[in-house]
Each structure stands twice: as C-alpha cells, then as structure tokens.
C-alpha positions in Angstrom: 16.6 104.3 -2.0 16.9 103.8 -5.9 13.9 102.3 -7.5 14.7 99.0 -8.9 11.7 98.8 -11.5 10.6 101.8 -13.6 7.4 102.1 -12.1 8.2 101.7 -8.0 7.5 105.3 -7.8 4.2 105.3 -8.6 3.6 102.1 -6.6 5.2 103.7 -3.5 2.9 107.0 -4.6 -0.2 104.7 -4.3 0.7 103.1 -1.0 1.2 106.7 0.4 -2.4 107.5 -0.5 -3.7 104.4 0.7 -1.8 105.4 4.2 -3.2 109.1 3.9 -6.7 107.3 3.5 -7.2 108.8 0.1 -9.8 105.8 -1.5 -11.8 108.1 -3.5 -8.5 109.5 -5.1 -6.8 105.6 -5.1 -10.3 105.0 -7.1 -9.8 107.3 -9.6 -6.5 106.7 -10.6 -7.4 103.1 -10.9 -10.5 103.9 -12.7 -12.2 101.9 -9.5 -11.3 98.6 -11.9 -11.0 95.9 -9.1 -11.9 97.7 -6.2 -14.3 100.9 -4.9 -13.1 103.4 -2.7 -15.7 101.9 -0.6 -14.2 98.4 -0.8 -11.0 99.4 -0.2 -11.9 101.4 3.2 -13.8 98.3 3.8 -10.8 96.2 3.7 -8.5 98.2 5.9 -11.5 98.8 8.5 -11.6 95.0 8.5 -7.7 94.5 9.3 -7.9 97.1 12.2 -5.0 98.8 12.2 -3.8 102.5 10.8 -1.9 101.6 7.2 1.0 104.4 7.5 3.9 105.2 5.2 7.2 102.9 5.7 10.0 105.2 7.6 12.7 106.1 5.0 15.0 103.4 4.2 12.2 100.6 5.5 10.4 100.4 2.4 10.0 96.8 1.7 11.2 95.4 -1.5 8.6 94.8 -4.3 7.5 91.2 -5.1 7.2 91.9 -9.1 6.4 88.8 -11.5 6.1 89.7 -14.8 2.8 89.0 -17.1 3.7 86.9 -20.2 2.3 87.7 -23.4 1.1 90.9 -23.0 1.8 94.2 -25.3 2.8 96.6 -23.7 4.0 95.3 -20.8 2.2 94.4 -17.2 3.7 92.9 -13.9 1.9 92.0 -10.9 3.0 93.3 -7.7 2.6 92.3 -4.0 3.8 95.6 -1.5 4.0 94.1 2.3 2.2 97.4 4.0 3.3 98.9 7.6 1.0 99.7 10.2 0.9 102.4 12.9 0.6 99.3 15.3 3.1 96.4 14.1 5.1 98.3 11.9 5.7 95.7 8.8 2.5 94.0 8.6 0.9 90.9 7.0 -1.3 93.2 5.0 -0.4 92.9 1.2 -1.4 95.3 -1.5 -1.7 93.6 -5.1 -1.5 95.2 -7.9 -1.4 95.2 -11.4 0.9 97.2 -13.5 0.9 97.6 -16.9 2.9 100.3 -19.4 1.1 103.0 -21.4 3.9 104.5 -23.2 4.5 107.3 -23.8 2.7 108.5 -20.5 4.0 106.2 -18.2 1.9 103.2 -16.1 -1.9 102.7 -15.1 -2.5 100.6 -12.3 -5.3 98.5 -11.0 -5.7 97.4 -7.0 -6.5 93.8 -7.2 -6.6 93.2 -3.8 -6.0 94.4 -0.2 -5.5 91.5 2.5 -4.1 89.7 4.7 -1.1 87.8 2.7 
C-alpha cells in the first residue's frame, strides 16, 4: 500500500508499537505530551482486547484534517485500531502531527478510545 500523506509511515510505525505494547517507547517519542505510558496501558487495559497490527492490505485509511494556521504544518489524525478479537475495532487512536523539517514529523497521542 502507497502512503497517501507524507507522514502515514510513521503513524502506521506508532500503531505497530502500540500493538507490540511498547508505551514506555510510544512515551518517549511523544515526549509523554498528552498521554503517559501509564495512561496509555491504562486505556487499552480498559477496552479489553489485544490491539494487534492490521494484516497487510487491511490497514484502514487515515482520517487526516488539517490544522489551519499553523507554521509548519500539523494535521490531526484518527487511525481505526484492529484487535486480536474483532479484528477492525471501535478503538480510535488520535493523534496530532505536525512537520519539523528538515527531520521529518513529531507526534503527540491525544487520545486512545472508544470512537
């Protein structure tokens, strides 16, 4: 699958460490901003199910919308998340993105629930 928006790799790249369980490493590349490694194990303990990768092919589109008036550039962005149980889920990751050129995006976790 071709990414449609620059960044979708490192979205997908966050969504496979939120699947692998990696919240101490999803904190530190989002500088814990929004949400602690803590609150983020918190919230998928709460939905009770196993987040897992999307098979290849599955991976739902991106809901991008971009932020007005902001230099550089930010979107936010809703991923629909699989489970080991239901496969596409009503679990939503939101995130912000925003561009740091030359090096590429940071990203902040907004939120993790049920959308």
């Amino acid at each position: 699958m071709r990414d449609q928006w620059p960044f979708e790799s490192d979205v997908r790249d966050v969504v496979r460490q939120l699947a692998a369980g990696a919240y101490a490493e999803l904190e530190r590349r989002t500088a814990g901003v929004r949400l602690s490694a803590g609150e983020i194990a918190a919230a998928v303990a709460a939905y009770g199910r196993r987040v897992v990768v999307p098979p290849a092919g599955s991976e739902p589109p991106l809901d991008v919308v971009p932020i007005r008036a902001t230099a550089p550039p930010a979107w936010s962005v809703d991923v629909a998340l699989w489970t080991a149980e239901e496969g596409q889920s009503d679990l939503t990751l939101q995130l912000t993105v925003y561009a740091q050129p030359p090096a590429g995006y940071r990203i902040e976790l907004e939120d993790l629930h049920v959308l």
